[in-house]
N, C-alpha and C positions, 0 to 999 in steps of 0.2 A: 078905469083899470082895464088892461088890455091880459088877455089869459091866452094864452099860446100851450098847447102842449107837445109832449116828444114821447113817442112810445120807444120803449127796448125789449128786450126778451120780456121778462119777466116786472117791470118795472114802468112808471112811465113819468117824466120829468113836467110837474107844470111852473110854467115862467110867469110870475107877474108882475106887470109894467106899470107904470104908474107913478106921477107924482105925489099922490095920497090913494092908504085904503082905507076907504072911510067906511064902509060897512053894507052901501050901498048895491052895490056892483056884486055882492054874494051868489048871483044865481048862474052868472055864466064861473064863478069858481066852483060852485057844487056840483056843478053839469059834465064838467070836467072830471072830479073827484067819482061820482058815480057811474059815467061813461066807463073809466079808469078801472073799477073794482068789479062793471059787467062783464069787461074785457079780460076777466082774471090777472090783470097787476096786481099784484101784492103788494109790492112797494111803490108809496108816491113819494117823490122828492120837491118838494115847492121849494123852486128857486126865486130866491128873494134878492138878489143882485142889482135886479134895478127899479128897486120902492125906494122913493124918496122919505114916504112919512107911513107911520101905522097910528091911527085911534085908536081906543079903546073895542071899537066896533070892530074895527080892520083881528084884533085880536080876537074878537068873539067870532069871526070867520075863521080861524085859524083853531079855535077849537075847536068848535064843530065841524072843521074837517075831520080834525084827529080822531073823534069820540066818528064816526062816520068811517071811518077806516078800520079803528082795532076794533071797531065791533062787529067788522066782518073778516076780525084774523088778520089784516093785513098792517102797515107798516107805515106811518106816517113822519118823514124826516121833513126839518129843515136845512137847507142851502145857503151857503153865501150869505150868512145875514150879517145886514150892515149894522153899525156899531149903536144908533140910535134905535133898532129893533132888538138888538142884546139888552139894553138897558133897559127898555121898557119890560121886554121878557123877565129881568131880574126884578124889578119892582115889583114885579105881580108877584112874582115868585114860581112864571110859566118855565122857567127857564131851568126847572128841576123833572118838568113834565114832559117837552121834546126833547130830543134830539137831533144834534144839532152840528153842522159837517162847516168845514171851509170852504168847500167847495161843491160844485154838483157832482163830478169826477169822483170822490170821495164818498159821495154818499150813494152815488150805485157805488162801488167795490164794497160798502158794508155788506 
């Protein structure tokens, strides 16, 4: 999984790349995430546009971003997620817990 990120004013977009997240690859997305909240962004937007596959692991990454964010105040959205990471989201019943945009565009103007 490749992690790219984008800062803006107040905000800062991480991309992740990837044909699977398998759970692995956690530490260059946390590195990101806590870069991201040193740097006072408040809002992360994990764009999810081009993840082919999420595990169950790839989600426990995805928590512990979140609970890593609001528990320092700040704002943890999802991006663009594709329709196999919606479905998984709703099985869990994670999909009552983010928030959750069409687009990255969309999710800074919240």
């Amino acid at each position: 999984m490749k992690v790219h990120t984008k800062e803006y004013d107040d905000a800062v977009v991480i991309s992740l790349t990837s044909e699977m997240m398998l759970g692995y690859e956690a530490q260059d997305f946390h590195e990101a995430i806590i870069s991201s909240l040193e740097k006072n962004k408040k809002t992360i937007v994990i764009d999810l546009s081009n993840l082919k596959y999420i595990s169950s692991w790839g989600l426990g990454i995805l928590i512990h971003g979140y609970t890593t964010v609001t528990n320092q105040e700040g704002n943890f959205v999802l991006a663009a997620v594709p329709e196999f990471v919606h479905d998984s989201l709703k099985k869990t019943k994670l999909d009552t817990v983010f928030t959750k945009f069409d687009s990255v565009e969309d999710a800074l103007k919240s």
